[in-house]
C-alpha positions as CSV (number, residue, x, y, z in Angstrom):
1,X,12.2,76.9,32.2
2,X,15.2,77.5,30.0
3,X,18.9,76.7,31.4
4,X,22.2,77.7,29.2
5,X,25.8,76.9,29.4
6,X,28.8,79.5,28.9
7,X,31.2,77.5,26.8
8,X,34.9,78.6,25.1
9,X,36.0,76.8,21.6
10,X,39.0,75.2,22.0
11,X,41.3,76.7,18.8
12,X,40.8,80.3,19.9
13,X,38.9,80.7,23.1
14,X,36.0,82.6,21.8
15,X,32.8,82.2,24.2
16,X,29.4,80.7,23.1
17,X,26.2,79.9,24.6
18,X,25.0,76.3,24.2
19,X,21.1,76.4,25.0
20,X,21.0,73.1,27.0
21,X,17.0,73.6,28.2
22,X,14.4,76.1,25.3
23,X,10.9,77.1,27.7
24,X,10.0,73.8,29.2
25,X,6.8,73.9,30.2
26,X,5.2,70.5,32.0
27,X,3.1,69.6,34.9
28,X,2.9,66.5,36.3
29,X,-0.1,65.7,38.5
30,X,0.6,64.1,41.8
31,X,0.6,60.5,41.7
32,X,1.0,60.1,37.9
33,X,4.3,59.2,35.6
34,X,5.3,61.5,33.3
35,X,7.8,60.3,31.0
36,X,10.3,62.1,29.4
37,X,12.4,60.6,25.7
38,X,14.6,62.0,23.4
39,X,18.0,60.5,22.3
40,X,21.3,61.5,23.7
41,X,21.8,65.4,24.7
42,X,18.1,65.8,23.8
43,X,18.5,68.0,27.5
44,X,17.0,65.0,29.7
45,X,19.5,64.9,32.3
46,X,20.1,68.4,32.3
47,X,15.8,68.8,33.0
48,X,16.0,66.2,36.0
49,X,19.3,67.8,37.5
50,X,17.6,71.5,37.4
51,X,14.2,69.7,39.3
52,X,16.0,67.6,41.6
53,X,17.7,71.3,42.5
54,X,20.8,70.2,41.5
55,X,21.4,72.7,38.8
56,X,19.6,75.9,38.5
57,X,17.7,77.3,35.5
58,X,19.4,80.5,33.9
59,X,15.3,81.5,33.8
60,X,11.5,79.9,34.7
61,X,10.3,78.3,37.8
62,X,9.9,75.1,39.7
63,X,6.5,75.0,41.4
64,X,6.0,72.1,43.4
65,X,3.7,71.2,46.5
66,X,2.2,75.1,46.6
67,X,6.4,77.0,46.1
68,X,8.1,78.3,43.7
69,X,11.6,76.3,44.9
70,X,13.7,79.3,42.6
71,X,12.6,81.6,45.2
72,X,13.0,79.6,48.6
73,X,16.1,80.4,50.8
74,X,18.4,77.4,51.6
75,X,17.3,76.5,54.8
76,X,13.7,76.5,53.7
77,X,15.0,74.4,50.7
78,X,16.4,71.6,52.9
79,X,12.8,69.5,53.9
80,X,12.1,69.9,50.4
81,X,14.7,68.5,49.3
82,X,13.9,65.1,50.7
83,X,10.4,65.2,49.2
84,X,12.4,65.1,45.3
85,X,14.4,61.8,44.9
86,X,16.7,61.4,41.8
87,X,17.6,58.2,40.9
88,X,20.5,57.8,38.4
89,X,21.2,55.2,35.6
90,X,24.2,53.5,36.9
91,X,23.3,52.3,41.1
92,X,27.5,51.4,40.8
93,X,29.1,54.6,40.4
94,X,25.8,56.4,42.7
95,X,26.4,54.0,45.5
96,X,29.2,54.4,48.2
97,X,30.8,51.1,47.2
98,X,32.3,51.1,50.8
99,X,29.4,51.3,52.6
100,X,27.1,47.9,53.5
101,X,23.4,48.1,52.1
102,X,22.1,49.2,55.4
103,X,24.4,52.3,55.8
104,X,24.0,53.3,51.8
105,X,19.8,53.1,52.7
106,X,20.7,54.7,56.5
107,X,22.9,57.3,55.5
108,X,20.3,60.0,54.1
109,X,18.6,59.8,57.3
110,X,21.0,59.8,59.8
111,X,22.6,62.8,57.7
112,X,19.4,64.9,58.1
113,X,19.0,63.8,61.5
114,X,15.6,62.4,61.4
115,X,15.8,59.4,63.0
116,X,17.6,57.4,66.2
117,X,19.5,54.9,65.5
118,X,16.6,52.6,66.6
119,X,14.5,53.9,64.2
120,X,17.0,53.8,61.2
121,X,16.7,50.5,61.6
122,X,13.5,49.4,61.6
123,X,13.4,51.6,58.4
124,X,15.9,49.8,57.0
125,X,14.4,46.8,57.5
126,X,11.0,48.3,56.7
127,X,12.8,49.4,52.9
128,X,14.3,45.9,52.1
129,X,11.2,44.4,52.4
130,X,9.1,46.7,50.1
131,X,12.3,46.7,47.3
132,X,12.2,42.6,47.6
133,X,15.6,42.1,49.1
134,X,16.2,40.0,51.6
135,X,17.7,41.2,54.9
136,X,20.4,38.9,54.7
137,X,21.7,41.6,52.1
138,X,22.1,44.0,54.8
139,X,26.1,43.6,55.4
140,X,26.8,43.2,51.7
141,X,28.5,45.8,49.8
142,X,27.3,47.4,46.1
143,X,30.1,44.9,44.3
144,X,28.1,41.8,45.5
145,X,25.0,42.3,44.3
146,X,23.5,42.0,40.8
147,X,22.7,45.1,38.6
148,X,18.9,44.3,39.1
149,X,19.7,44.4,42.8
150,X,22.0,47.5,43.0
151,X,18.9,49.6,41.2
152,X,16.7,48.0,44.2
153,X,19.4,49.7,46.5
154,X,18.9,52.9,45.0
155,X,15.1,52.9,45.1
156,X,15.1,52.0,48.9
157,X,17.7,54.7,49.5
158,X,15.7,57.0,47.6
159,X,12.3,56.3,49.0
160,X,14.2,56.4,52.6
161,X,13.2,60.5,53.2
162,X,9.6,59.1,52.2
163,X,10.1,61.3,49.0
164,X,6.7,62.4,47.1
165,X,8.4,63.1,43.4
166,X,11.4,60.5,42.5
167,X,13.2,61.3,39.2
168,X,14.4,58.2,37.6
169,X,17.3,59.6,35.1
170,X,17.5,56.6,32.4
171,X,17.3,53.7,35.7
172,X,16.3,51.1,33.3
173,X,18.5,51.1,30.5
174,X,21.1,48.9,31.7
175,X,19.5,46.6,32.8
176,X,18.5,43.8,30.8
177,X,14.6,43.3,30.0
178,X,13.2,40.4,32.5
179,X,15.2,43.3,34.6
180,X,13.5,45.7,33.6
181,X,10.0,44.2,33.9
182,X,10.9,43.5,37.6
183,X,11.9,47.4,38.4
184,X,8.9,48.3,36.3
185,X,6.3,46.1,38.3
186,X,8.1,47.2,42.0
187,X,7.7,50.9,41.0
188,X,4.0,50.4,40.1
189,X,3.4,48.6,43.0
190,X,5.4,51.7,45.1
191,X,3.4,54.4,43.4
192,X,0.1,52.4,44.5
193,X,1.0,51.9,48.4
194,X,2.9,55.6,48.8
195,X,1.0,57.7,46.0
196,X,4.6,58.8,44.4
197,X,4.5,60.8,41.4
198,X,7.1,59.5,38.8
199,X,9.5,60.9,36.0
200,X,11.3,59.1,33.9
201,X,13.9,60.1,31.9
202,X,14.5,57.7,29.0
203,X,15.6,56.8,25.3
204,X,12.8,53.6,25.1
205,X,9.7,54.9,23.8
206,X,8.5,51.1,23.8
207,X,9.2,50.9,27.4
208,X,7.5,53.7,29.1
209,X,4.8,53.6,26.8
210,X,3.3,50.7,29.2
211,X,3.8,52.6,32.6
212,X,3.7,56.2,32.0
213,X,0.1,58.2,31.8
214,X,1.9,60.7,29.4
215,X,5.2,61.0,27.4
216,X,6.9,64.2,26.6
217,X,9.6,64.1,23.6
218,X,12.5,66.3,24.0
219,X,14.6,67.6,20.9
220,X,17.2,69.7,21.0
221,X,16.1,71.3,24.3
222,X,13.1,71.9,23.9
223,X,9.6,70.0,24.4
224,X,8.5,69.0,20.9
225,X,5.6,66.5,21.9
226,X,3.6,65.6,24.8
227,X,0.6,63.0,24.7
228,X,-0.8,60.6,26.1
229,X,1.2,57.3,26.3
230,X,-1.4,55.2,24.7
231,X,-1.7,57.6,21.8
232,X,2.3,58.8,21.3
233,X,3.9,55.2,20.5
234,X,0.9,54.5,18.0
235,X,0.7,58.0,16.1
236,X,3.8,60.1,16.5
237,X,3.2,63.5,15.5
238,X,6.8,64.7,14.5
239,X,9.7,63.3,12.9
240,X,12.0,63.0,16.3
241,X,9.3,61.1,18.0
242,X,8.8,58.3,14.9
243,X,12.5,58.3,15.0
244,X,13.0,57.5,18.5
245,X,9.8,54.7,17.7
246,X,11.9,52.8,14.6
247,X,15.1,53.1,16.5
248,X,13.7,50.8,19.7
249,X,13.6,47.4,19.6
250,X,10.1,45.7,20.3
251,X,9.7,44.3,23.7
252,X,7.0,41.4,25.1
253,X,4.5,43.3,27.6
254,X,4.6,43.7,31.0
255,X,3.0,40.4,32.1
256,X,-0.1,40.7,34.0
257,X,-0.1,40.4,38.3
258,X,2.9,40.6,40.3
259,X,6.5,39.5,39.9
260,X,8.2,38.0,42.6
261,X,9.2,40.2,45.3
262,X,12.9,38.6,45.6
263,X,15.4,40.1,43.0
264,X,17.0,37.8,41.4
């Protein structure tokens, strides 16, 4: 999949083609996490945006669940679209900051009209309880929670279409690392009870080397690496991968067993 931006220079006005995405190729198998790391307009964001179907690719193909999406006309696009979740890196700006926590996590269902209002609820309720916030939470807005609990938000809204593949574009990084640990261990313990299949965009090598199954290393566009987890943090193969390794501060392990549900 390659993807390519018409762009004018600002003196004279003269066109050029920045080459945002170079032949991606990856497959993630279902139920896995895939991560994705390069530093800053590496072409992450731009790779989750064109599988979430929020971009398209200027060429290539999106196969997921037995389609090729690139080829499917809107309206058979639409129940696929619920089964792809993106997540985004700052809950704050993602999150209606009018809405309370139960329309933010309603809203994508009563929008596709999947639900009564009876069962909106119960889903609702259903959602706080697997993202370890308590219902009392319901009537508060996105300004009166924490930052660890706004990302909760977003992974309950996400998860409220009962998504198979959710796209988690940098979700982690600004949040601090007891934080982090805490979204890390509810997203394991998600993937385990609903078999989701996870990508995560990020910058921390460190991090997602003790969650993901494999790590792809973008540079300039393009896939440059792509190993195993266990193996790519220890032995980087190229220079932007051992780069992105010295750059990242070291971090104490996930601890063993569960955190506790409640966000703090």
């Amino acid at each position: 999949m390659s993807k390519q931006y018409s762009q004018r220079r600002p003196l004279n006005g003269e066109k050029f083609i920045i080459h945002a995405l170079k032949n991606v190729n990856l497959t993630i198998a279902r139920g896995a996490t895939l991560a994705i790391i390069g530093e800053s307009g590496a072409g992450k964001s731009t790779l989750a945006r064109c599988l979430a179907l929020l971009e398209e690719p200027t060429q290539g193909e999106i196969h997921f669940e037995g389609s090729n999406l690139l080829t499917l006309g809107r309206k058979n696009l639409i129940p696929i679209r619920r089964r792809i979740q993106l997540i985004f890196q700052d809950p704050a700006s993602a999150l209606n900051p009018r809405f309370t926590a139960e329309e933010i996590i309603a809203e994508p269902m009563l929008v596709q009209g999947l639900s009564t209002k009876t069962q909106r609820r119960q889903r609702v309720s259903e959602l706080f309880d697997e993202v370890g916030l308590p219902a009392q939470c319901g009537q508060k807005r996105p300004s009166e929670f924490s930052g660890g609990q706004r990302q909760r938000l977003a992974i309950a809204r996400a998860l409220a279409l009962r998504p198979a593949l959710l796209i988690l574009d940098e979700a982690l990084s600004h949040l601090d690392v007891a934080n982090q640990q805490l979204i890390v261990q509810l997203l394991a313990d998600l993937q385990s009870a609903h078999s989701l299949t996870y990508l995560h965009i990020s910058h921390d090598v460190r991090m997602v080397s003790k969650f993901a199954d494999e790590i792809a290393v973008m540079h300039d566009g393009a896939i440059v690496e792509l190993r195993p987890a266990t193996q790519l943090r220890a032995h980087p193969a190229h220079f932007p991968t051992g780069e992105l390794v010295r750059a990242t501060p070291a971090l104490t392990s996930v601890r063993q067993g569960r955190f506790p549900r409640q966000a703090p």
